[in-house]
C-alpha positions in Angstrom: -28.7 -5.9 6.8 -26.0 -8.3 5.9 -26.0 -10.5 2.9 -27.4 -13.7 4.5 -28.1 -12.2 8.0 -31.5 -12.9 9.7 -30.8 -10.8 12.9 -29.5 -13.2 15.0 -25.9 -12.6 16.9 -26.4 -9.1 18.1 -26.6 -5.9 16.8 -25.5 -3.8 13.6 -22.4 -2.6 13.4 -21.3 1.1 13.6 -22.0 1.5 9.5 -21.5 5.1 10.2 -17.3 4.8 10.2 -17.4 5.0 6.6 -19.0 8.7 6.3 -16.6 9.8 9.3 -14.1 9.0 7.0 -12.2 6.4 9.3 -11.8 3.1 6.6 -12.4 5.1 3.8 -11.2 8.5 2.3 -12.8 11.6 3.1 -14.9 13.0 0.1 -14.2 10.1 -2.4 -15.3 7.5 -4.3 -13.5 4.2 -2.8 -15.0 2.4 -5.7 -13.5 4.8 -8.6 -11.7 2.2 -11.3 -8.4 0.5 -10.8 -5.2 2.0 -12.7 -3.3 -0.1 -14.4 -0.1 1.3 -15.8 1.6 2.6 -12.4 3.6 -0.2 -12.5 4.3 -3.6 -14.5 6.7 -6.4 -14.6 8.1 -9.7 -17.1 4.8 -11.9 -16.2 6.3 -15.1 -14.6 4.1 -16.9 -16.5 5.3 -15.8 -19.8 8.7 -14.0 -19.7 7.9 -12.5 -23.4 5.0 -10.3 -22.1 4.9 -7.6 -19.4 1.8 -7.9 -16.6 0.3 -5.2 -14.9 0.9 -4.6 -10.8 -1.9 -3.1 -8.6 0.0 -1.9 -5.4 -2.8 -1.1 -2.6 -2.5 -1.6 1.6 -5.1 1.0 2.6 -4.1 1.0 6.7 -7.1 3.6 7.7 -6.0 6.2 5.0 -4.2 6.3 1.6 -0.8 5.7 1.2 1.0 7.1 -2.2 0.4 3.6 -3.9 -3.0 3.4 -3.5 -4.0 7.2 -4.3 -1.8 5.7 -8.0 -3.6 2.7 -8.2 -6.9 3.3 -7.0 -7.6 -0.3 -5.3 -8.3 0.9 -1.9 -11.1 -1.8 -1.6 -8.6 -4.5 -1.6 -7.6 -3.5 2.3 -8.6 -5.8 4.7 -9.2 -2.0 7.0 -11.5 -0.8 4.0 -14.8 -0.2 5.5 -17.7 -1.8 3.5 -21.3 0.0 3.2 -23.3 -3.5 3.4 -21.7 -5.7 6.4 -20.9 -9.4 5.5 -21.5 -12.0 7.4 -18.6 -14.3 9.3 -19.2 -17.4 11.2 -17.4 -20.0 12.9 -16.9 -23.0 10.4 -20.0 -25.2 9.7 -21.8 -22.8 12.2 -23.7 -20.1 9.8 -26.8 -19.6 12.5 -23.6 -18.2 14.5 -23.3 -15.4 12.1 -22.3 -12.1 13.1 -22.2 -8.7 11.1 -18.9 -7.0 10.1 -17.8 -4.3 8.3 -14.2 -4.9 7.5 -12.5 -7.8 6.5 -9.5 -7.4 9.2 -12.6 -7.4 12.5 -14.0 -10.5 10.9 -10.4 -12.3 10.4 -9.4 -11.2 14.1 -12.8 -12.7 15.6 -12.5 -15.9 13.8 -9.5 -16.2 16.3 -11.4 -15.3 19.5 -15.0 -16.0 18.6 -16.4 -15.7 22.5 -15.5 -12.0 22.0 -17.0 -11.7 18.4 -19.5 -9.2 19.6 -16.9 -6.6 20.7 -14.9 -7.0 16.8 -18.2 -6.8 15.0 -18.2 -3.3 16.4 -14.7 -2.0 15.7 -12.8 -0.2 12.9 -9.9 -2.6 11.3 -8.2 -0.2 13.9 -9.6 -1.3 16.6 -9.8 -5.0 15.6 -5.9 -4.7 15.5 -6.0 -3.4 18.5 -8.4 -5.5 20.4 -6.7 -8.7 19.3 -3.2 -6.7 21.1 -5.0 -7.2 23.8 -6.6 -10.6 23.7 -3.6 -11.8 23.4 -3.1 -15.5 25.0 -6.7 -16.6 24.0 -6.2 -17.2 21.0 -8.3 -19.8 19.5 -5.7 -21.1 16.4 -8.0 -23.0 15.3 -9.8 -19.8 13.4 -13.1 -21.2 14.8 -12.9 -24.5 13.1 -11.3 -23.4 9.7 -8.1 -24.8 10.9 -5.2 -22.1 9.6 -4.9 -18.6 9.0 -5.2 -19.2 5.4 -8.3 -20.7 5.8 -9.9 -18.8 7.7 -9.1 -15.1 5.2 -10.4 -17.3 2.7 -14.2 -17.6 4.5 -13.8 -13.7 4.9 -12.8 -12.8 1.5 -15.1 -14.8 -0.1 -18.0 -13.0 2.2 -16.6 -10.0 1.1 -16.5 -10.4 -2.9 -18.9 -12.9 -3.2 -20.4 -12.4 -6.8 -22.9 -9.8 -7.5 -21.0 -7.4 -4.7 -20.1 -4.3 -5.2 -16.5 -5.4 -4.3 -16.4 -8.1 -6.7 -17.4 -6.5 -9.8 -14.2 -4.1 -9.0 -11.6 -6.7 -8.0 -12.5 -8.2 -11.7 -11.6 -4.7 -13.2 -8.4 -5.2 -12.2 -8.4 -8.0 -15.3 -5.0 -9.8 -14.9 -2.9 -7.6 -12.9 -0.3 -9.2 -10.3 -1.7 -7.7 -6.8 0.5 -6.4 -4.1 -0.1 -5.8 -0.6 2.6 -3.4 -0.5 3.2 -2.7 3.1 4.5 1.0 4.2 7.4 -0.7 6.9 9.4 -3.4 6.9 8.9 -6.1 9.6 5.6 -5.1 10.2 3.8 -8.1 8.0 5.9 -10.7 6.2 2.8 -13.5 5.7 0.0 -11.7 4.2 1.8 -8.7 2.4 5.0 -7.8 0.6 6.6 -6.8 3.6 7.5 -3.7 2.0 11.2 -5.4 1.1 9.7 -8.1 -0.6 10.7 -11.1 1.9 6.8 -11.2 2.3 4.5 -13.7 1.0 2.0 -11.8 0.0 -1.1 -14.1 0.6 -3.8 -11.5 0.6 -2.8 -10.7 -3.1 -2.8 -14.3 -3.9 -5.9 -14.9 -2.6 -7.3 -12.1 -3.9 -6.0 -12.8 -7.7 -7.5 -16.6 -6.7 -11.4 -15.4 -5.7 -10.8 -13.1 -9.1 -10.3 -16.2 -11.3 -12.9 -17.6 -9.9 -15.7 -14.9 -10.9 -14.1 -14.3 -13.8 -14.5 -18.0 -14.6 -10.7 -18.5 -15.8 -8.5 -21.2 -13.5 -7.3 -23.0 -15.9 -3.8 -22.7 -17.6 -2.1 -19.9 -17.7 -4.1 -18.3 -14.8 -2.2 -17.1 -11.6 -4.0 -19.6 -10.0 -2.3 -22.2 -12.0 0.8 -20.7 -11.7 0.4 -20.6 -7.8 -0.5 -24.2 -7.8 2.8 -25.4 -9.0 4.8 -23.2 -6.5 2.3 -23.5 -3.8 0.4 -25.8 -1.8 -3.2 -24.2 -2.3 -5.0 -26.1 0.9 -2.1 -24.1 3.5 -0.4 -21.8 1.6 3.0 -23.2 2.0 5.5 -22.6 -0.7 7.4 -26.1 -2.2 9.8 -23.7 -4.1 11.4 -20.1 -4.5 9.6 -18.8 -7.8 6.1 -17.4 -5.9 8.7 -15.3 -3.5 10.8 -14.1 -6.4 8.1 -13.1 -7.8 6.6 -11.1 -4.8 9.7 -9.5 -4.7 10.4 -8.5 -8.5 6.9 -6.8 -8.0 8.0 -5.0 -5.1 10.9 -3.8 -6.7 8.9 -2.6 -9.6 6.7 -0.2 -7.2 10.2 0.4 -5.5 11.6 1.7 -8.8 9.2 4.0 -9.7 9.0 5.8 -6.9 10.7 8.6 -5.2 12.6 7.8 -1.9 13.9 9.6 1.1 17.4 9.1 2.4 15.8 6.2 5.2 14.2 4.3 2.1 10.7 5.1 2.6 8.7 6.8 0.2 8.6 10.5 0.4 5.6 11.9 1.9 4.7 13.3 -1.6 6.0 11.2 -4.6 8.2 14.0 -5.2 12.6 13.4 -5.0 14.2 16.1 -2.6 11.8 14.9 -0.5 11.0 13.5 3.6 8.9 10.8 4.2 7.6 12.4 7.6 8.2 15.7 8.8 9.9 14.1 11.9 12.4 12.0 9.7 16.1 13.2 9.6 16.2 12.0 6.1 18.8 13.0 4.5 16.6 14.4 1.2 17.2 12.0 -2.0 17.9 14.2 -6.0 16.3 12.5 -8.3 18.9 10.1 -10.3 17.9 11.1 -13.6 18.4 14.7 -12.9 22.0 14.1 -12.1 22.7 11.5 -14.9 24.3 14.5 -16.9 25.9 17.3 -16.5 24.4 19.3 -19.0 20.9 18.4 -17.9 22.3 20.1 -14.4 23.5 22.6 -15.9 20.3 23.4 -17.6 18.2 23.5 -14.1 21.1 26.1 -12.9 20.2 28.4 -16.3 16.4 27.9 -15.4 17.1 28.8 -12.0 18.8 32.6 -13.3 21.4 32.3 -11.3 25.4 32.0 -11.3 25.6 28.9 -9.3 29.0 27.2 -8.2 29.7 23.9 -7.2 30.7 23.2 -3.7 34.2 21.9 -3.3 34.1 18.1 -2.9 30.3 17.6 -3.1 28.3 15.4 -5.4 27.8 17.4 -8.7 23.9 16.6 -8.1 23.9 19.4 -5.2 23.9 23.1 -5.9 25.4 25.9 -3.8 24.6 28.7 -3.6 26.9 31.9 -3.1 26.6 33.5 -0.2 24.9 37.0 -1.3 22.6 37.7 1.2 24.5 37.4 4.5 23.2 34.1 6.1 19.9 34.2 5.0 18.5 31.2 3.1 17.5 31.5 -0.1 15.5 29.6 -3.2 17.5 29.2 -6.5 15.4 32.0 -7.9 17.2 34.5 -5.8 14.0 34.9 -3.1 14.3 34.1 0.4 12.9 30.5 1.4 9.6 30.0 2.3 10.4 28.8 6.0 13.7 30.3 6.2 15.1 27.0 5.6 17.9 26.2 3.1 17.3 23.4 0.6 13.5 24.7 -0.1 11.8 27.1 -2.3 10.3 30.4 -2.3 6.9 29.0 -3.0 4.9 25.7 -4.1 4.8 27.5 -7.4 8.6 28.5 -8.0 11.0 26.2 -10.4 13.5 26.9 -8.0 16.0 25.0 -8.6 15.7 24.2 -4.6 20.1 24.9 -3.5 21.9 24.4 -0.7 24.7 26.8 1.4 28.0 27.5 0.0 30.8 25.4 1.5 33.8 27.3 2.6 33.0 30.8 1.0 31.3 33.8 1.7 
């Protein structure tokens, strides 16, 4: 049963999600310990010291920032083994059991039709409020704002003792980041992927965590917030809370590999597609062609002769033509899928080449 639930507002939710693996990884702890050096930035709050960045979104499954930062919790689709308990505001005996932040949230916004979220997958809340659409109650069921409203939710979800909270304090001080997978797709409660986002859900996330951690006082982020945002709303009186969003985005940005379109590659490896269906083009990894003679030295590893193409970028090898049209890996071997630009096998150095331009 819910924390706080008597039985009253219908029945329990579909707790099994979680072991089918839909709102939570197949075969893994969700609640493993938060990494903290993926990623870090100058800490707005004092440009002399560097703070650590927790990148998570958690959509259903894992994307590449959250496997590196292991926060998957923080996702508003994370499905929760002990339902919390969401109400309209004022009304608690109006309680109903969820198991994922993003049901709740959507059902504070069309609360005659709370029985139907309470079931659903984050998913399917997303999905059902697609539908719903032109109800809406914008009130949030009495809290008055959007921001209010994930507030009641998120505190139901860490409240102290939880599970939940005890990990969102182990991620100490960090600078949180919904770091959304595509642009346009959220720019109020995450990064937006760009960083034009406001990133609310990290903020209020970082502002529950001083709270059980006791520390909102100076030189908290909820101090800084407070003089860059109104706390009540979530309206920002000046620039320096989205610059910040944004040189935290940039940070996750930097570190990681991209494919020709901008999106992460599918991997976290350079030479790289983010999706089998994207026409790319495949991105080298910059510091492999900083120099010349560290090209040079992945042609030697690869054991073979290789020329540069006439009027290409350094960074791309090409190969000579030696066995008719076939493709082949930098080791000499045919291609694993007949392709050019691949290797032999996982295992092989390679180095991954290209077809000659102009010469056979």
């Amino acid at each position: 049963m819910p924390r706080g639930f008597s039985g009253a507002g219908g029945g329990a939710p579909r707790a099994a999600r979680g072991a089918a693996g839909v709102g939570r990884p197949r075969g893994a702890d969700p609640f493993t310990k938060p990494i903290l050096d993926q990623f870090q930035m100058t800490d707005p709050r004092d440009p002399s010291k560097a703070v650590p960045i927790i990148a998570f979104y958690f959509p259903g499954h894992e994307e590449i920032w959250d496997r590196h930062c292991q926060a998957i919790f923080l996702g508003n689709f994370f499905e929760l083994e002990e339902p919390i308990l969401i109400h309209p505001a004022g009304k608690p005996q109006e309680g109903m059991p969820f198991t994922n932040t993003e049901a709740g949230f959507q059902a504070l916004k069309f609360w005659k039709h709370a029985p139907q979220f309470a079931s659903k997958s984050g998913h399917e809340a997303f999905a059902l409020k697609k539908q719903l659409k032109g109800s809406e109650d914008f009130s949030y069921s009495g809290y008055g704002s959007n921001w209010r409203a994930m507030e009641h939710v998120l505190r139901q979800k860490f409240v102290a003792g939880s599970k939940c909270a005890r990990h969102l304090c182990l991620t100490q001080d960090a600078f949180l980041l919904e770091h959304n997978s595509v642009s346009g797709r959220d720019s109020t409660w995450s990064d937006n992927y760009n960083g034009d986002g406001q990133n609310w859900l990290g903020l209020q996330l970082m502002m529950i965590r001083d709270e059980l951690s006791g520390h909102t006082s100076r030189g908290s982020w909820t101090c800084y917030a407070r003089e860059h945002i109104n706390l009540a709303t979530g309206a920002a009186h000046s620039e320096e809370w989205q610059n910040t969003v944004k040189q935290a985005c940039m940070e996750v940005h930097s570190k990681w590999p991209t494919c020709g379109c901008g999106k992460p590659t599918w991997n976290g490896q350079w030479n790289e597609l983010c999706s089998r269906s994207c026409p790319g083009p495949r991105k080298e990894d910059p510091s492999a062609s900083e120099s010349l003679f560290g090209m040079v030295g992945n042609v030697v590893r690869g054991g073979m002769g290789f020329l540069f193409g006439e009027g290409s970028d350094p960074a791309t090898l090409h190969a000579p033509n030696t066995r008719g049209d076939k493709p082949i890996c930098g080791c000499g071997k045919p291609t694993w899928n007949g392709q050019w630009n691949e290797l032999c096998k996982k295992s092989c150095p390679g180095p991954r080449v290209l077809p000659s331009q102009g010469r056979r």
